[in-house]
N, CA and C of each residue as an Amber inpcrd file, in Angstrom:
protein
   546
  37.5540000 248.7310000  57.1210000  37.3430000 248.0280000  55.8680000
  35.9100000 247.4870000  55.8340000  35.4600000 247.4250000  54.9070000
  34.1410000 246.8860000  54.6890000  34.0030000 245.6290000  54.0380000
  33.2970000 244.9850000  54.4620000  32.7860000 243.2380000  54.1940000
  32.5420000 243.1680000  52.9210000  32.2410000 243.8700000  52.0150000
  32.4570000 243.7860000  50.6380000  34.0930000 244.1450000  49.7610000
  34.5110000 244.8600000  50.8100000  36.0950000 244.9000000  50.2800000
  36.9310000 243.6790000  50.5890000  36.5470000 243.1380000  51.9880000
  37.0200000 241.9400000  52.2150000  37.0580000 240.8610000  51.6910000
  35.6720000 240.3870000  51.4800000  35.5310000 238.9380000  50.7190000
  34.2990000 239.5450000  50.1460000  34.1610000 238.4930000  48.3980000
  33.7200000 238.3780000  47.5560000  32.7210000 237.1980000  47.7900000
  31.4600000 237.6880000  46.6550000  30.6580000 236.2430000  46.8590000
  31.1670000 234.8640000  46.5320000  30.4930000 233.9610000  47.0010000
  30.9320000 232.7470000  46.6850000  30.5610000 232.2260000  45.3550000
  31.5150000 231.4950000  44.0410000  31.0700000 230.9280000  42.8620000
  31.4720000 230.0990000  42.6020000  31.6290000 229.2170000  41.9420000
  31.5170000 227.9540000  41.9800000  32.3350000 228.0700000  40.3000000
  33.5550000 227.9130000  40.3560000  34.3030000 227.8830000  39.0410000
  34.5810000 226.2870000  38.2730000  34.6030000 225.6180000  39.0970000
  33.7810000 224.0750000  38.7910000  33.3090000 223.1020000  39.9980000
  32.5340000 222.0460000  39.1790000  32.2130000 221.3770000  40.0740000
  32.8750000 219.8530000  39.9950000  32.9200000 219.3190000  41.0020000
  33.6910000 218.2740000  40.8630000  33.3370000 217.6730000  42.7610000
  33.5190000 215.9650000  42.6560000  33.2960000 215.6500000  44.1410000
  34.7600000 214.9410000  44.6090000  34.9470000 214.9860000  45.4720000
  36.3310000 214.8600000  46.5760000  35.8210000 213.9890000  48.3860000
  36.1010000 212.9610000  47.9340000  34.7580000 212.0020000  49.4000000
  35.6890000 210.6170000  49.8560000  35.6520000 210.3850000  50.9990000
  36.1960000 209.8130000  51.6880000  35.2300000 208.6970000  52.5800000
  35.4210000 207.5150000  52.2850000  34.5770000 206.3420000  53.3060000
  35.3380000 205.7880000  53.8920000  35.3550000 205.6130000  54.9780000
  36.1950000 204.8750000  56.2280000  35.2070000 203.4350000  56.7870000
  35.8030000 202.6820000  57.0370000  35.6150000 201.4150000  58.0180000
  35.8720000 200.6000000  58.2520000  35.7410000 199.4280000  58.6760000
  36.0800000 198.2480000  59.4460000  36.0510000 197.0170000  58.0800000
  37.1120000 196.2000000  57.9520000  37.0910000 195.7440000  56.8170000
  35.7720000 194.7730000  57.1170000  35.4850000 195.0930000  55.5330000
  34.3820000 193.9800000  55.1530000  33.0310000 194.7840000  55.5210000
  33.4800000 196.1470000  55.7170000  31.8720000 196.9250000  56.1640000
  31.2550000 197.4920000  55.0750000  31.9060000 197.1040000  53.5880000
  31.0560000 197.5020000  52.8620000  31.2940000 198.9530000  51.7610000
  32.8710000 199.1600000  52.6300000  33.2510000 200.4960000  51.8760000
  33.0080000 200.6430000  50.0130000  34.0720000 199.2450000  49.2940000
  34.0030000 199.4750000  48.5450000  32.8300000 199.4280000  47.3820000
  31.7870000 198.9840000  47.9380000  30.2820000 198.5310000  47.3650000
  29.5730000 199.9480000  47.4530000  30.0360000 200.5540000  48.4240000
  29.2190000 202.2840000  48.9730000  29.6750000 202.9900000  47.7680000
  31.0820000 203.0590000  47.8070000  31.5080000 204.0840000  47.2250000
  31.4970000 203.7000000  45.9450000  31.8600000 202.5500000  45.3750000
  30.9830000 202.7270000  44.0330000  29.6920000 203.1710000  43.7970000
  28.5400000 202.7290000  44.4470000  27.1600000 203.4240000  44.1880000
  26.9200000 204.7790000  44.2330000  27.9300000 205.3180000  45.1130000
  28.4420000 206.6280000  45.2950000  28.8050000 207.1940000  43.7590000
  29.7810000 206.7090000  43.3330000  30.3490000 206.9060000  42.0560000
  29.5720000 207.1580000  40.9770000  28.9610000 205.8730000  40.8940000
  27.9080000 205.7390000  39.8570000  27.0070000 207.2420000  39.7190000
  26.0710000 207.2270000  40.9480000  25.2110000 208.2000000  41.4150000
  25.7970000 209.5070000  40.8580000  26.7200000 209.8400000  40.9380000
  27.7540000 210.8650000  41.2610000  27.7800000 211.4350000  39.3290000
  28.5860000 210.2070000  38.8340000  28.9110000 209.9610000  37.3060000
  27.2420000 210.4470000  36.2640000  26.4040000 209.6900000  36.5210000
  25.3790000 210.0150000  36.2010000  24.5590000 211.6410000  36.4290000
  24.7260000 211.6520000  37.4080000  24.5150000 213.2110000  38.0950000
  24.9730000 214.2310000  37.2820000  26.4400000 214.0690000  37.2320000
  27.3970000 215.0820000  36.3530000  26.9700000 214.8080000  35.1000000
  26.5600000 214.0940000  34.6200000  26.5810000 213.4760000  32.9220000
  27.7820000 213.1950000  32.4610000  28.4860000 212.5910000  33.1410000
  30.4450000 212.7240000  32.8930000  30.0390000 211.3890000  32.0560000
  31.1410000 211.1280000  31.1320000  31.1330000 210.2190000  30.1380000
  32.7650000 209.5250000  29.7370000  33.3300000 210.0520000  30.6680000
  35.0300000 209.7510000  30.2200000  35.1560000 208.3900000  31.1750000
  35.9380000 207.5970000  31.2250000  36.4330000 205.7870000  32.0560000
  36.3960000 206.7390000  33.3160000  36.3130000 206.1200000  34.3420000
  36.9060000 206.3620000  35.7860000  38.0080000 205.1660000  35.8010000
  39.4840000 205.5540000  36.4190000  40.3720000 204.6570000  37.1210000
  40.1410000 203.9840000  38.7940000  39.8830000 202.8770000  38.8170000
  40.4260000 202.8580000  39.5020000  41.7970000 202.1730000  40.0910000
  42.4220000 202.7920000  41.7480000  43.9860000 202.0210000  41.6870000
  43.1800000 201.0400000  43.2090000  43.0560000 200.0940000  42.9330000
  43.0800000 198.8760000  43.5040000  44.1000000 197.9920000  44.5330000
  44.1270000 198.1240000  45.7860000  44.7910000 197.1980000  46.3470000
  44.4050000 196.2800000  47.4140000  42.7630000 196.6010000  47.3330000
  41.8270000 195.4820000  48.2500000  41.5710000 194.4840000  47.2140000
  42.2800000 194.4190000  45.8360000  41.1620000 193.1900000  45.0650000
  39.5530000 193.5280000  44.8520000  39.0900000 194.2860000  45.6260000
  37.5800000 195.0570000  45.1140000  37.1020000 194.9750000  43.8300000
  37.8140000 195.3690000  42.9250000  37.9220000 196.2150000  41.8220000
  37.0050000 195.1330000  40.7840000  37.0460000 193.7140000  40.9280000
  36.9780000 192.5580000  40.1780000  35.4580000 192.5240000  40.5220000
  35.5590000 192.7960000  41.6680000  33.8010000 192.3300000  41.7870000
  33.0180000 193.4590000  41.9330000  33.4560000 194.6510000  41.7490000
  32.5230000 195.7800000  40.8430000  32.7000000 195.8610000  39.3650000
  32.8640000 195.1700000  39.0010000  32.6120000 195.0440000  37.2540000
  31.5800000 195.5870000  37.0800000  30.6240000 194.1280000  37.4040000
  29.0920000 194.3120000  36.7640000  28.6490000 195.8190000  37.2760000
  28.8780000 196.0780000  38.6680000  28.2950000 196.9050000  38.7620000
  28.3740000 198.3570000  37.8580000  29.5570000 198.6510000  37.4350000
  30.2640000 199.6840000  36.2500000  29.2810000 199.4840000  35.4620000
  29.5180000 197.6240000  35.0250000  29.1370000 197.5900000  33.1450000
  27.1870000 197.9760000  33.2680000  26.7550000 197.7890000  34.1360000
  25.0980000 197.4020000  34.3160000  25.1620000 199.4310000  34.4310000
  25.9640000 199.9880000  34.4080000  25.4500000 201.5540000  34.6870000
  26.1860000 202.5280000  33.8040000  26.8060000 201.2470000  32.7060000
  27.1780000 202.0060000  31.1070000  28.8650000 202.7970000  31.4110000
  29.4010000 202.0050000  32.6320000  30.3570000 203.2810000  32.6200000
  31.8090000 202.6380000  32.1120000  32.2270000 202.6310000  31.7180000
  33.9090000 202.3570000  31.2360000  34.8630000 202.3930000  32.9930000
  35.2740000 201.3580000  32.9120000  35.9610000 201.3080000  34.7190000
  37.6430000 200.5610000  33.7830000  38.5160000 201.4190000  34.1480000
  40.3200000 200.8120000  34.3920000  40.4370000 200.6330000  35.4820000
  41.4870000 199.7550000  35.8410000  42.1310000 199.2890000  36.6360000
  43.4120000 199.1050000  37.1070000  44.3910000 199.6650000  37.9710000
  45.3500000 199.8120000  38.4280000  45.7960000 199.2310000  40.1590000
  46.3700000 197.9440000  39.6960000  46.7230000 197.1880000  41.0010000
  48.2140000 197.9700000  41.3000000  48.1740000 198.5090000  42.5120000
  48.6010000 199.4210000  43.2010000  48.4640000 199.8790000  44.6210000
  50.1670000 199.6470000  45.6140000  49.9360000 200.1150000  46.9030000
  51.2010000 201.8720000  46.8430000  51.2870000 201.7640000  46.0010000
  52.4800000 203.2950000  45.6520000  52.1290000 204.1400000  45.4130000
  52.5210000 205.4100000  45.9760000  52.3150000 206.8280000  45.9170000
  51.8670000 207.5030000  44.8360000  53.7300000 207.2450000  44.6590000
  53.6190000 207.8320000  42.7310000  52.4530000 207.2110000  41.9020000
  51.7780000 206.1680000  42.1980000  50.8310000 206.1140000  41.0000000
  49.4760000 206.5690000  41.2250000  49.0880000 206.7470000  42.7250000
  48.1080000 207.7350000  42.8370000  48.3150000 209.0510000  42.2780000
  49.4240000 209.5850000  42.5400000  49.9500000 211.2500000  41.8180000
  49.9120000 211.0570000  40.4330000  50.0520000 209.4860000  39.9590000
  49.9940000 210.0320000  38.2740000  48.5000000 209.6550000  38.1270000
  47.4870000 209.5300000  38.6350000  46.4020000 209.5400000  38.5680000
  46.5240000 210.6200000  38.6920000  46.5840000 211.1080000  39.6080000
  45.9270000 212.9360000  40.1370000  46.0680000 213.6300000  38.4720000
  47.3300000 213.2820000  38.2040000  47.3610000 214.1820000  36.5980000
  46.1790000 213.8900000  35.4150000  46.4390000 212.4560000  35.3700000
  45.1440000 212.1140000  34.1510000  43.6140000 212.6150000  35.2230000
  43.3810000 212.7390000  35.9870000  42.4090000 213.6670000  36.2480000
  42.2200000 215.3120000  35.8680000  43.3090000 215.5280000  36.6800000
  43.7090000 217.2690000  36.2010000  43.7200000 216.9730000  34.6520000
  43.5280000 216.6260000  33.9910000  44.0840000 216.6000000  32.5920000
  42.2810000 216.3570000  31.6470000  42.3130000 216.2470000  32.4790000
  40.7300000 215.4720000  32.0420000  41.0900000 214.1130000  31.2250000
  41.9560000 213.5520000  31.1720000  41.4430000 212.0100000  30.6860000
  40.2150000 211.0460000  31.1890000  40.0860000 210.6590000  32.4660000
  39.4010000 210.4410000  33.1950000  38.5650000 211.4190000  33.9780000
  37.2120000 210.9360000  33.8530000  35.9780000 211.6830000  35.0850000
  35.9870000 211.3660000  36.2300000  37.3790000 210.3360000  36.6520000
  36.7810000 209.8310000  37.9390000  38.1600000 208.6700000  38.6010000
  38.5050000 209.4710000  39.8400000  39.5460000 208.2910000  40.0960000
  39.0800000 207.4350000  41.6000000  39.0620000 206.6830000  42.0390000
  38.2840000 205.5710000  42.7670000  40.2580000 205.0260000  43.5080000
  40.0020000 205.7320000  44.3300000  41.4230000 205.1020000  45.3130000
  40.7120000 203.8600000  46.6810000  40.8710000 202.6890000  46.1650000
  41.0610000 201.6300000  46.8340000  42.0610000 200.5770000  47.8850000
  42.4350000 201.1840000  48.5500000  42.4900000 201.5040000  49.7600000
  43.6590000 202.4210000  49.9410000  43.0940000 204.1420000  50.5200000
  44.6260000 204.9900000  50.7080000  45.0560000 204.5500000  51.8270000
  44.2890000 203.7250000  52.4990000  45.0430000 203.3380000  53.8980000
  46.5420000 202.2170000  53.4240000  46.3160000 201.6600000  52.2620000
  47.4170000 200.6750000  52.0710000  48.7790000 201.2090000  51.4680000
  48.0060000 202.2980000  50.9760000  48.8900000 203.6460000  50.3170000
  50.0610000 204.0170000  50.9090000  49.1780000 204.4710000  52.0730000
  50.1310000 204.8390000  53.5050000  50.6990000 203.8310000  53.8000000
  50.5260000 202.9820000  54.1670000  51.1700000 201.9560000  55.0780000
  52.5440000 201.5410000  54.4140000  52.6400000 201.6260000  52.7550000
  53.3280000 201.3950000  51.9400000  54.4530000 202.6630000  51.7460000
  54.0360000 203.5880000  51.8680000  54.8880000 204.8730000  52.4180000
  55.1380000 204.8640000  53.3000000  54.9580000 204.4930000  54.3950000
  55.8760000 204.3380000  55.8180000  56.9520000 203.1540000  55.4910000
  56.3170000 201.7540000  55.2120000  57.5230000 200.5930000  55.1040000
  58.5020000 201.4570000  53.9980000  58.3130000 202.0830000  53.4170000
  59.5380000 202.0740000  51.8170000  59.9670000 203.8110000  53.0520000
  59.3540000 204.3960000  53.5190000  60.5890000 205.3230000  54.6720000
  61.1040000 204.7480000  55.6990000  60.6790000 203.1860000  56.1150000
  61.5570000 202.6160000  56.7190000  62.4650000 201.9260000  56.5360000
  62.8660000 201.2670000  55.2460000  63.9090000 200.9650000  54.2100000
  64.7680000 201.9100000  53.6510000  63.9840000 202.7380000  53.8810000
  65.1630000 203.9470000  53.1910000  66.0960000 204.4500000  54.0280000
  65.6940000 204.3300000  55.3180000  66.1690000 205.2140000  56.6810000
  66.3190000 204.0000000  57.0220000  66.6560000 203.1360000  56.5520000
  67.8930000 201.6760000  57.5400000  66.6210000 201.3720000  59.1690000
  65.4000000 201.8310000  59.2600000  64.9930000 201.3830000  60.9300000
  63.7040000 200.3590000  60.4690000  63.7000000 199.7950000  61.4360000
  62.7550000 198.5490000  61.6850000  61.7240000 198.7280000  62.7290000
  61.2760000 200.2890000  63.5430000  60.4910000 200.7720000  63.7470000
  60.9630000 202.2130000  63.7410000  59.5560000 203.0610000  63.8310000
  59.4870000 204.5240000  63.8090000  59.9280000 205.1820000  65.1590000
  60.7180000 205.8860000  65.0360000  60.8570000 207.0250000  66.3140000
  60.3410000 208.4050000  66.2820000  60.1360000 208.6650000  67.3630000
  59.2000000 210.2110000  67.4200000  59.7490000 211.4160000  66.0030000
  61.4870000 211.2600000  66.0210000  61.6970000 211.7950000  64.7040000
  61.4010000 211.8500000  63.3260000  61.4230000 210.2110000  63.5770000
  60.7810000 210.0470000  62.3590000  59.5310000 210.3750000  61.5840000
  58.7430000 210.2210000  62.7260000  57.2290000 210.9700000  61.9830000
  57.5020000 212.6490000  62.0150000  58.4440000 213.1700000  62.6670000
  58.7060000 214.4650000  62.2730000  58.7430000 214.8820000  60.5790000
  59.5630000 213.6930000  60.4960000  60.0050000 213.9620000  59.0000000
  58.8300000 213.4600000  57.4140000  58.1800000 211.8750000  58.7030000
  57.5470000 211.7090000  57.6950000  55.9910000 211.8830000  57.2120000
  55.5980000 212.4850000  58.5400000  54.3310000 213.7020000  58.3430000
  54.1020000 214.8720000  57.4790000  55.0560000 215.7920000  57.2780000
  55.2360000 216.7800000  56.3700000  55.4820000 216.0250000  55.2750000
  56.1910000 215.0650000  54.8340000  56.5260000 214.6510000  54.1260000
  55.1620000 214.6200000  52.5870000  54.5180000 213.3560000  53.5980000
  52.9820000 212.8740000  53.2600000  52.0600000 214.3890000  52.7350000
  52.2700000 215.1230000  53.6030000  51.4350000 216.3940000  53.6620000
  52.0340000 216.8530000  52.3570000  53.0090000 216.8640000  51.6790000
  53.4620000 217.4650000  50.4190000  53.6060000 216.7570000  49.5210000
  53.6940000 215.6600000  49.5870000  53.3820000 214.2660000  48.5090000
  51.7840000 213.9610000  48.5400000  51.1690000 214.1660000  49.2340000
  50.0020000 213.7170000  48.9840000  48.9650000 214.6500000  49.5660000
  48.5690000 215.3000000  50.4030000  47.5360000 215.8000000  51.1640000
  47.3140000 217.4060000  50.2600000  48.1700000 218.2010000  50.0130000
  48.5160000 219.5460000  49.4010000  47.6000000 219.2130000  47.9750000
  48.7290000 217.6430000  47.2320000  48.1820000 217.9320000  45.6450000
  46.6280000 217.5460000  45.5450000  46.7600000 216.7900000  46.5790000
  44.8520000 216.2540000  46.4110000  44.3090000 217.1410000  46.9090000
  44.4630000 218.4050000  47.6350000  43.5420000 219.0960000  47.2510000
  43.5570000 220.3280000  46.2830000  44.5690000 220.3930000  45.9050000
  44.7830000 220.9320000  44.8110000  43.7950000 220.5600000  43.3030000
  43.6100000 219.0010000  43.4540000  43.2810000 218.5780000  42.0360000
  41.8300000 218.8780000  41.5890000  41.7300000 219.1330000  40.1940000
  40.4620000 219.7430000  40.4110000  39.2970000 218.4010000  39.3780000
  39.4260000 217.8450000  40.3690000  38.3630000 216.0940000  39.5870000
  37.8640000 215.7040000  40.7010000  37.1650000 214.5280000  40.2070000
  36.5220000 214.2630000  41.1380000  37.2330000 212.6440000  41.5970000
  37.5410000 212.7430000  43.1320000  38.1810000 212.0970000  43.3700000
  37.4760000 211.1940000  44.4970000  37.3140000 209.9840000  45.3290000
  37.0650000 208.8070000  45.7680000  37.8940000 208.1270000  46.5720000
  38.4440000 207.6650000  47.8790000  39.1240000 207.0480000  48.5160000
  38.4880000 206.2400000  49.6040000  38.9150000 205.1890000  49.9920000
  38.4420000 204.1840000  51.0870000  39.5630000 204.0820000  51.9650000
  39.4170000 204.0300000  53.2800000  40.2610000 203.7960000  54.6260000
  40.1090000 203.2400000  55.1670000  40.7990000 202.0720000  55.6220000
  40.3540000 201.1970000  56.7840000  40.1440000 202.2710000  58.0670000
  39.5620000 201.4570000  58.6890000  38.7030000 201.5660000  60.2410000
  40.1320000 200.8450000  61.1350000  40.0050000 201.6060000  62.3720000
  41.1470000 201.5260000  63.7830000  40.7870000 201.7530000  64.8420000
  41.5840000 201.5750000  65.8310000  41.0100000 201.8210000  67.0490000
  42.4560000 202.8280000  67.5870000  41.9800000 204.0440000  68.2370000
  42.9620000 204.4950000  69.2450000  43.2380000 204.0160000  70.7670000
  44.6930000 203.6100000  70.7930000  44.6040000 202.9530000  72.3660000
  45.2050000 203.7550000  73.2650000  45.3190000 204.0620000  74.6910000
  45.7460000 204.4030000  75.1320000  46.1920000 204.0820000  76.5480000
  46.9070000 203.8290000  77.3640000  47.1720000 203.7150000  78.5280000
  46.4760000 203.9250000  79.4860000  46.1800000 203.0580000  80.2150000
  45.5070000 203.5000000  81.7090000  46.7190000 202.7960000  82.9120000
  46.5940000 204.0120000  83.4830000  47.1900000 203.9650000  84.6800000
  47.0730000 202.5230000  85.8210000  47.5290000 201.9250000  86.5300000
  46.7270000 200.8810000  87.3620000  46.9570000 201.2690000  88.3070000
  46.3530000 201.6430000  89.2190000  46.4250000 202.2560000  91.0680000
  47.4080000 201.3200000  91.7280000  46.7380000 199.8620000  90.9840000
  47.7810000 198.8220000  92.3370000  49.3070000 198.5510000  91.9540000
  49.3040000 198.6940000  90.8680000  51.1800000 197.8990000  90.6950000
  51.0280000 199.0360000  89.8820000  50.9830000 199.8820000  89.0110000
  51.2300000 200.8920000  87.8590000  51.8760000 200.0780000  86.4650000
  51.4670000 198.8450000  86.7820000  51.9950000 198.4250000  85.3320000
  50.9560000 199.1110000  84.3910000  49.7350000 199.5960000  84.5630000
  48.7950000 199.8820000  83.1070000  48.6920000 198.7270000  82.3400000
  47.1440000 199.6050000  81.7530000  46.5240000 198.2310000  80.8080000
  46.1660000 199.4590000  79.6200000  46.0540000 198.6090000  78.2360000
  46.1990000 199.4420000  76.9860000  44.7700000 199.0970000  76.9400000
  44.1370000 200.1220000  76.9580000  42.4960000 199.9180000  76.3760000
  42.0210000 200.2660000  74.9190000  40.9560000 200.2000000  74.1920000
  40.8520000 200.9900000  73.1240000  40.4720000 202.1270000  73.7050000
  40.2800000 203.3280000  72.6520000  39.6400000 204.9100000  73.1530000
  39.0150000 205.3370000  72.3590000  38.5160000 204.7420000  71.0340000
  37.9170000 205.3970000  70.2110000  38.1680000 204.7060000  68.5490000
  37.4810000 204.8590000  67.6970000  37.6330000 204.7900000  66.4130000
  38.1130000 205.5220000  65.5360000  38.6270000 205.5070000  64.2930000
  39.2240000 206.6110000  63.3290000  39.3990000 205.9690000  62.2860000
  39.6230000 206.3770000  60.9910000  40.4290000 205.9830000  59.6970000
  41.6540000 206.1050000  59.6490000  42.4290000 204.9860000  59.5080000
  43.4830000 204.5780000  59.3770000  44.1760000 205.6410000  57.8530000
């Protein structure tokens, strides 16, 4: 087979941005990623409100910054799934140029407690993230990238811990191991 039968050039059937800021609270995420936005909004020449769904309280003290750069900003206080997904639509839909997810880390966290209410447990067992990994991955990870807008999210900042062994008694000590987005 030949490399032209295989794959086709690359084109660009729209454009649209899809961006992710992670960190340590109070580092500044949601101040970035608005300027981000802005930058972004202007760039495109997009002219439709951006939403955003709010559950750091952020949202209040980027006003000015919206109103000082002409842009129309909603607001949606929100730690639930479903209302990020009905964002995803008024994007796909073109109502909005722009959805601004404030914090998906709270998102999540809010989808685990409401699968731990649902499933009667008061912590997670190895099964459970069996079930509720895919889960996430088809409620949320699939349609967002599916959507074709331009989309915005903030994550808290974490630490991975892990066990160390202790030579003298083997009780182990939990150290950190690294950083990640929550």
């Amino acid at each position: 087979m030949k490399l032209s039968e295989f794959a086709k050039p690359i084109v660009a059937k729209n454009h649209f941005i899809k961006a992710s800021l992670g960190g340590f609270q109070g580092s500044g995420k949601s101040l970035t990623a608005t300027k981000f936005i802005i930058g972004v909004y202007k760039d495109l020449k997009l002219s439709k409100p951006i939403l955003i769904i709010d559950n750091e309280k952020g949202g209040r003290f980027l006003i000015n910054q919206f109103k000082k750069a002409g842009i129309k900003a909603l607001i949606k206080d929100s730690k639930q799934l479903a209302d990020v997904r009905e964002a995803f639509r008024f994007v796909q839909n073109g109502e909005i140029d722009f959805l601004f997810v404030d914090s998906l880390t709270k998102i999540y966290y809010q989808y685990v407690r409401d699968y731990k209410k649902k499933n009667n447990r008061q912590s997670m067992f190895l099964q459970d993230w069996g079930k509720l990994l895919p889960a996430w991955q088809e409620e949320f990870s699939d349609i967002f990238v599916e959507v074709e807008g331009n989309i915005v999210f903030t994550g808290r900042g974490g630490f991975e811990y892990e066990k160390e062994e202790d030579q003298k008694d083997e009780q182990g000590n939990i150290i950190e191991k690294g950083q990640f987005v929550k």
